[in-house]
C-alpha positions as CSV (number, residue, x, y, z in Angstrom):
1,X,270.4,9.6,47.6
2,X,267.2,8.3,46.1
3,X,267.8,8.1,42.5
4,X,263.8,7.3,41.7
5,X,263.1,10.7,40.9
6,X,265.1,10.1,37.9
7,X,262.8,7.4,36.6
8,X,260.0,9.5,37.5
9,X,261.1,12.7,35.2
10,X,261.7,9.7,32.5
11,X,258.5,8.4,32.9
12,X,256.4,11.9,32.8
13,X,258.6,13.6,30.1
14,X,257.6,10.7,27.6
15,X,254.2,10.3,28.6
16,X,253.5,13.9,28.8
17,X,254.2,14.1,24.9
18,X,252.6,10.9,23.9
19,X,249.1,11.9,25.9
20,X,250.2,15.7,24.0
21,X,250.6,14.3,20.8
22,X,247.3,11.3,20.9
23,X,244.9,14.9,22.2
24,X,246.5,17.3,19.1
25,X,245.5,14.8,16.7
26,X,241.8,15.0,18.8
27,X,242.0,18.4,17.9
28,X,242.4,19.3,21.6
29,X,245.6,21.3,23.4
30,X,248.1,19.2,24.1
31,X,248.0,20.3,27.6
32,X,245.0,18.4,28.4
33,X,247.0,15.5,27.7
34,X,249.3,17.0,29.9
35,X,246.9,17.1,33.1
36,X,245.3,13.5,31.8
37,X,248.7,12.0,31.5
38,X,249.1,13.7,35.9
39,X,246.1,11.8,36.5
40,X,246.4,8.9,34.8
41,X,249.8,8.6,36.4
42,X,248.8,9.6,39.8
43,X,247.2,8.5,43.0
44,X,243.7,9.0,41.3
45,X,244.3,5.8,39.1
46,X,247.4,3.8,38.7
47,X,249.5,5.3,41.4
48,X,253.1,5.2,39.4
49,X,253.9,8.4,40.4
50,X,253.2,10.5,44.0
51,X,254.0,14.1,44.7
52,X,256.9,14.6,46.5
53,X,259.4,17.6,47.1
54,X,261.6,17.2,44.1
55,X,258.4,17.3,41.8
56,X,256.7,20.2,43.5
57,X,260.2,22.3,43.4
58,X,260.5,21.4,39.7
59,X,256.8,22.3,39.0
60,X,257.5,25.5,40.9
61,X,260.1,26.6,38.8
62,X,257.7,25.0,35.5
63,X,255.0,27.6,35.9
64,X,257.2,30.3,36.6
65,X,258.8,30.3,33.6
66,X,255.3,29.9,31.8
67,X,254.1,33.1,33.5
68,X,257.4,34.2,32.5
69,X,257.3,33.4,28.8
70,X,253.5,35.0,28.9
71,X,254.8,38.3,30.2
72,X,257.6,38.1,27.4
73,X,254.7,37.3,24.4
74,X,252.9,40.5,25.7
75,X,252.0,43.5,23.4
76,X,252.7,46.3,25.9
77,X,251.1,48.7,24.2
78,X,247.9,46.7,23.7
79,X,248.0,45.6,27.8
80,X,247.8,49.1,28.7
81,X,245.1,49.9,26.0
82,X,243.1,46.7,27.5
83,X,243.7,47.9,31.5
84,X,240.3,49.5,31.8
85,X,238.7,46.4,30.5
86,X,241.0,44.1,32.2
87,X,240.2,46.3,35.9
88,X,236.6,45.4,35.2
89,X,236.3,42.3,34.4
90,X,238.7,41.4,37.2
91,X,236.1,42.7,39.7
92,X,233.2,41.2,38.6
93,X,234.6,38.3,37.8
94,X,235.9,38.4,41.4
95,X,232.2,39.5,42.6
96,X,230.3,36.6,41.7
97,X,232.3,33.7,42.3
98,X,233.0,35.0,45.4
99,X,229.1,35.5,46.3
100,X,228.3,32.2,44.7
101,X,231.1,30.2,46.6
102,X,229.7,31.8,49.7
103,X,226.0,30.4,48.8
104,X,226.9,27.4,48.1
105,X,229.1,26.9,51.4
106,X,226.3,28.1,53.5
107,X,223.4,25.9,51.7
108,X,225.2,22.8,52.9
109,X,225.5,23.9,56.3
110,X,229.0,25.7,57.1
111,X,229.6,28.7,59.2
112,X,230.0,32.9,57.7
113,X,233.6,32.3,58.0
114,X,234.2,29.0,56.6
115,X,231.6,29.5,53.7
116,X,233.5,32.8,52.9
117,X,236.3,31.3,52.5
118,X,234.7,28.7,49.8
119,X,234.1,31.9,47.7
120,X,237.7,33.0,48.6
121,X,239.0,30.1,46.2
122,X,237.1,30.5,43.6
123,X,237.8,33.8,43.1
124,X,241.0,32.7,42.0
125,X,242.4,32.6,38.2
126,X,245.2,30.6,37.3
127,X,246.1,31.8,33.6
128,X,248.9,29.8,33.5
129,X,246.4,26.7,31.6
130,X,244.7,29.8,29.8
131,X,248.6,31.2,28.9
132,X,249.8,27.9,27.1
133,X,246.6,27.4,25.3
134,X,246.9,30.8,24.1
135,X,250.5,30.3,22.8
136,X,249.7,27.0,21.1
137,X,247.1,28.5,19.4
138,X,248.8,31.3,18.5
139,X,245.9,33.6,20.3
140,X,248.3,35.3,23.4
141,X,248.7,38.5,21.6
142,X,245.2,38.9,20.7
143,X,243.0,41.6,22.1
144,X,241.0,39.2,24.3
145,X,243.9,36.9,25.1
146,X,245.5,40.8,26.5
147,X,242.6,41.4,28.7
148,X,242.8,37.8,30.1
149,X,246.1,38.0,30.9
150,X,245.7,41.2,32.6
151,X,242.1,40.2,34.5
152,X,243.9,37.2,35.8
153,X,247.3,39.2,37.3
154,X,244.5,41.8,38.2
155,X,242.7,38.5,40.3
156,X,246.0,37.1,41.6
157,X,246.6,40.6,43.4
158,X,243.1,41.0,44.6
159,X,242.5,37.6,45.6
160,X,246.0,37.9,47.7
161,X,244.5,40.9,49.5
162,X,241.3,38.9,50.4
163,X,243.4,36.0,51.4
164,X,245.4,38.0,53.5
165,X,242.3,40.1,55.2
166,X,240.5,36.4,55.6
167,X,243.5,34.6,57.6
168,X,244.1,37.4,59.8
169,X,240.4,38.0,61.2
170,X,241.2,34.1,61.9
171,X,237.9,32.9,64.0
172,X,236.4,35.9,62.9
173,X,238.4,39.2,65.1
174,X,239.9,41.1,62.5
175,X,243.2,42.1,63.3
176,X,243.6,45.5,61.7
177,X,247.1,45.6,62.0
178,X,247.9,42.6,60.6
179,X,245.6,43.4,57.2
180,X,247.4,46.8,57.2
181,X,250.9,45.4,57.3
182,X,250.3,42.9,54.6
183,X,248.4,45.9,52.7
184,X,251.4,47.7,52.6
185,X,253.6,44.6,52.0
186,X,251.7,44.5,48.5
187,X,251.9,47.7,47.9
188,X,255.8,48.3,48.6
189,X,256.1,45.0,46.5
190,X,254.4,46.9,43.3
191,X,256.5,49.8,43.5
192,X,259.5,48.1,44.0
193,X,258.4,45.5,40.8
194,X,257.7,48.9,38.9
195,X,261.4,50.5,40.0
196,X,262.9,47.3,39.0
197,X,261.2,46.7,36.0
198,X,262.4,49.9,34.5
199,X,265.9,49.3,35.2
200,X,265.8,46.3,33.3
201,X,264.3,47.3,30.2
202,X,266.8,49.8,29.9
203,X,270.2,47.6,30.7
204,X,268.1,44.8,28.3
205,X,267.5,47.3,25.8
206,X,270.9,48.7,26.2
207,X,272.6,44.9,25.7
208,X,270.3,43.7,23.0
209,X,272.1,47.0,21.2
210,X,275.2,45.9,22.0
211,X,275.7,42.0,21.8
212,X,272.5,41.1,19.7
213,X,272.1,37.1,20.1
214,X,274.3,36.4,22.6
215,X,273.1,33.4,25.1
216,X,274.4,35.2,28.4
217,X,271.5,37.7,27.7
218,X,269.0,34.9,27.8
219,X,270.6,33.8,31.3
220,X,270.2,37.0,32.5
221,X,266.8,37.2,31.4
222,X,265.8,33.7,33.5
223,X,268.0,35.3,36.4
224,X,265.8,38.4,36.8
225,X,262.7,36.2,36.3
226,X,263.5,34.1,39.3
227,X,264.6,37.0,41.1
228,X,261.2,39.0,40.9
229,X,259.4,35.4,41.9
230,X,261.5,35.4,44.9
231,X,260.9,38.9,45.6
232,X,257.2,38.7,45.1
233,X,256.7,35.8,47.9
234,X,258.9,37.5,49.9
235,X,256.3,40.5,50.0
236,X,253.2,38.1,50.5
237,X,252.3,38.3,46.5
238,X,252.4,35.4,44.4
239,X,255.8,34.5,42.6
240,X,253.9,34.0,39.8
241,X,253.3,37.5,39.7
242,X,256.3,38.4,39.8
243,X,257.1,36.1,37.0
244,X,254.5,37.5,34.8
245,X,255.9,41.3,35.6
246,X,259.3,40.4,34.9
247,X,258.5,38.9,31.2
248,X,256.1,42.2,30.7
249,X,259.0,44.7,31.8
250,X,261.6,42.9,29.5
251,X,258.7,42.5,26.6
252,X,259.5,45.6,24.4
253,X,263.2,45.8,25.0
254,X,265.7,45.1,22.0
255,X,266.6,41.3,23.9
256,X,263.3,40.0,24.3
257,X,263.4,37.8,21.3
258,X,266.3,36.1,22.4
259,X,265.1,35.4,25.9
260,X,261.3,34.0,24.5
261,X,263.5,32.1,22.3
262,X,265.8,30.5,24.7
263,X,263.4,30.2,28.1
264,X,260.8,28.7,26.0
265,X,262.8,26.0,25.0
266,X,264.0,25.4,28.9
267,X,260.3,25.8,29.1
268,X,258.6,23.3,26.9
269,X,261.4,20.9,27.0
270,X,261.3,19.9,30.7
271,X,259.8,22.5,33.3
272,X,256.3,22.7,31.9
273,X,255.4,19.3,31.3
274,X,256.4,18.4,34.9
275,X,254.0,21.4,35.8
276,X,251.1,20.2,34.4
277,X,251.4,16.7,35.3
278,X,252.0,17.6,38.7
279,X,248.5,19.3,38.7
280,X,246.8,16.4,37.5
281,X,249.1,14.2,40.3
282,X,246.8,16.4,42.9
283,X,243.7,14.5,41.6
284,X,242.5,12.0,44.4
285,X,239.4,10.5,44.8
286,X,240.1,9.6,48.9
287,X,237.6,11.2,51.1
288,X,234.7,11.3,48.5
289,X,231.3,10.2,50.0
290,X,227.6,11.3,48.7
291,X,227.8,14.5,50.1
292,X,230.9,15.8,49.0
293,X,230.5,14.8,45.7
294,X,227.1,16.8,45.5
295,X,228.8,19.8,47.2
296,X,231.4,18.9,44.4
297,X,229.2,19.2,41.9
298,X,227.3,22.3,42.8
299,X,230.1,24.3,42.9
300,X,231.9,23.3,39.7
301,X,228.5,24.5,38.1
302,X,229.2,27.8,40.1
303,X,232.7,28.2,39.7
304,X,232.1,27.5,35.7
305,X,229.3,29.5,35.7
306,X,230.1,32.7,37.7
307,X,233.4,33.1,35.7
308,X,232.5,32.8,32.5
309,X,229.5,35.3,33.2
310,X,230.7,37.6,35.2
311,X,234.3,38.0,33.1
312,X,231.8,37.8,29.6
313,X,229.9,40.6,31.4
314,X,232.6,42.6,32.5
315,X,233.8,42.6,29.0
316,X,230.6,43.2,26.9
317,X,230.4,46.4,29.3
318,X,233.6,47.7,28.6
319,X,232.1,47.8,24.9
320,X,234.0,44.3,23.7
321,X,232.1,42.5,20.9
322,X,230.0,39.3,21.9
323,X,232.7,37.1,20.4
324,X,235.6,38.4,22.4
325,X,233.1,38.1,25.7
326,X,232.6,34.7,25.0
327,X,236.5,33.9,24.8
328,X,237.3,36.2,27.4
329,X,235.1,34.0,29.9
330,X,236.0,30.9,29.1
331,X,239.6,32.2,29.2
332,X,238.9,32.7,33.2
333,X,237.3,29.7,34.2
334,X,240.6,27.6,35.5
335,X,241.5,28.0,38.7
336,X,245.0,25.5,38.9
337,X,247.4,25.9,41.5
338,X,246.1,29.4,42.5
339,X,243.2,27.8,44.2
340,X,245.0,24.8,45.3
341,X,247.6,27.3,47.8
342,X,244.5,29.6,48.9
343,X,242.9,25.9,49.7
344,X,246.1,24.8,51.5
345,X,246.4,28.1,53.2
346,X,243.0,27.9,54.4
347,X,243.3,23.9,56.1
348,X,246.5,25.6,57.6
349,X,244.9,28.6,59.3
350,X,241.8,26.6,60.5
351,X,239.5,28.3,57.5
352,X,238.0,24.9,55.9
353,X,238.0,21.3,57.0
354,X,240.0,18.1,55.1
355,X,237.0,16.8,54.3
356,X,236.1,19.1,52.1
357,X,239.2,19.6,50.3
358,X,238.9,16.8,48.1
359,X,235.7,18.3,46.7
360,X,237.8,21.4,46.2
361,X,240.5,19.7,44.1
362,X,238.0,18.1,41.8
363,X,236.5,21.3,41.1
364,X,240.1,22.7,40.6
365,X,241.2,19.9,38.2
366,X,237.9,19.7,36.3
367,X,237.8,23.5,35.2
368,X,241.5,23.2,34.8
369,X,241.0,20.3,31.9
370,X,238.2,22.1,30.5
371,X,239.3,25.7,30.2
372,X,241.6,24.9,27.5
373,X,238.9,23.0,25.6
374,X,236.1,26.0,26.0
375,X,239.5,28.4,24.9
376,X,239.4,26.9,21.4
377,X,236.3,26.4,21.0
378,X,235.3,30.1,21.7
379,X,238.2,30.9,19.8
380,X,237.4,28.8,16.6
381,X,233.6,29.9,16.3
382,X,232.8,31.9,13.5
383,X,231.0,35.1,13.7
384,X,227.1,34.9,12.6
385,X,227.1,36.6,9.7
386,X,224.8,39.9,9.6
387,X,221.4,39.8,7.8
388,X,221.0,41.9,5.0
């Protein structure tokens, strides 16, 4: 056995919290240290570190028990108040990244199919970045930080359906029964999540009567967290879905303070930091000529753009106050490792070429280093004061 992964995990635990600790006292989240420390440590720059199978299971595992914790710091009550504006911002900030992708494909010179599937990623939201800025800041349980969470599940589930109608019209013949069938793969997934989920709260609640503190309930927590993930890929829905319903189905029993207690410090201890690294270990500047660095450029502006706007939009319709719009969309702007496996998918099943997945990735990696700066700044600004 290679025993080098050892010296990696060494190497990215400490430098993780010294990069964590030097951007905190920047006034910055000390995840952006996090994803610095990936590509400082990656191929992008000094090349200690590469990607490799024990890193990606570990980082696998890292942002499911984020999505996990997220679920569990959920105010149930104030998700399913927020689900009208969370359903609408969701689509529009589906709407126009996807158009925009799509224009911005086309304009430098792909085919329908190919520049449809450009929009196709950034329609994607990874709220994992969005999630741990939240919880640092103490902002997860806000209103806006509610309707975040729930626009970006409400994304993950859409953009899955979209991904799944995309691969299987392949060269462009739709297969109907292949979009049907992974239709009602989703669907069976969401009732059986749902069936699931109530059975837990009640044996949760029932044991958080009973034993109060106890560790094993912590364990068993972690177990049904892992167990939805599984479940979730194994219906063609991503595990961190599942992860996030599982923390929201066990957030209002009489246990759930003992399991955020306990999986958060599993969590921030060692699973997260090698999950945020590992994003920033994606970063590589290979493949980058004139062109694709323009293309690059262009659509960060639209990725940035068409998220903020269209989630800000979608929020100042559903009657929120300009303040909350404004954290709302920046709240949506990171796309993480969502994008990165609709882009993998894609080179997979023909959809986009290798050349331009390196433009991709920067656009992934930039807007996932600045979402969590544009978070606390739109969280930190005061209101204008009214004139009188």
């Amino acid at each position: 056995m290679d025993y080098v992964f050892l010296l990696n995990l060494a190497i990215i635990l400490a430098v993780t919290k010294l990069f964590g600790m030097f951007t905190r006292k920047i006034h910055l989240p000390q995840v952006v240290g996090a994803l610095f420390a990936g590509i400082l440590l990656g191929p992008a720059l000094l090349k200690v570190i590469h990607p490799d199978h024990v890193l990606v299971m570990l980082a696998e595992v890292g942002v499911i028990l984020l999505m996990f914790s997220a679920g569990l710091e959920t105010d149930f009550k104030q998700l399913r108040g927020a689900l009208k504006s969370s359903l609408v911002v969701a689509l529009i900030g589906i709407t126009l990244p996807l158009l925009g992708g799509f224009a911005v494909a086309h304009f430098f010179g792909q085919d329908t199919m190919k520049s449809f599937f450009i929009g196709v990623i950034l329609t994607a939201t990874s709220v994992s970045i969005t999630a741990e800025t939240l919880q640092e800041m103490g902002k997860l349980n806000t209103k806006a930080g509610t309707v975040i969470m729930g626009a970006a599940v409400i994304d993950d589930i859409l953009g899955i359906i979209i991904l799944s109608v995309i691969i299987s019209m392949g060269g462009g013949d739709m297969n109907i029964g292949a979009v049907g069938f992974t239709l009602l793969k989703i669907c069976l997934f969401f009732v059986l999540a749902l069936i699931l989920g109530y059975l837990a709260f009640k044996l949760f609640d029932y044991l958080g009567n009973k034993y109060g503190n106890k560790r094993r309930l912590s364990i068993f927590g972690v177990s049904f967290c892992f167990l939805l993930a599984f479940l979730a890929e194994q219906f063609g829905v991503a595990d961190i879905t599942g992860a996030y319903f599982a923390g929201l189905a066990l957030c209002a029993c009489k246990a759930e303070e003992n399991i955020q207690e306990k999986s958060s410090i599993l969590s921030y201890m060692f699973f997260s930091p090698v999950f945020f690294v590992s994003v920033g270990l994606m970063t590589s500047f290979e493949g980058l000529n004139g062109n694709t660095v323009l293309f690059a450029f262009v659509l960060l502006m639209i990725a940035i753009l068409t998220k903020f706007v269209g989630c800000g939009l979608g929020a100042r319709l559903c009657g929120h106050p300009k303040d909350e719009c404004v954290q709302i969309g920046a709240g949506m702007i990171s796309r993480g490792e969502v994008a990165i496996i609709v882009a993998a998918k894609g080179i997979s099943a023909g959809l986009m070429e290798q050349s331009l997945f390196s433009s991709v990735i920067m656009v992934v990696i930039i807007t996932t280093l600045i979402t969590p700066v544009f978070v606390k700044a739109a969280f930190n600004r005061k209101p204008k004061a009214l004139k009188g």
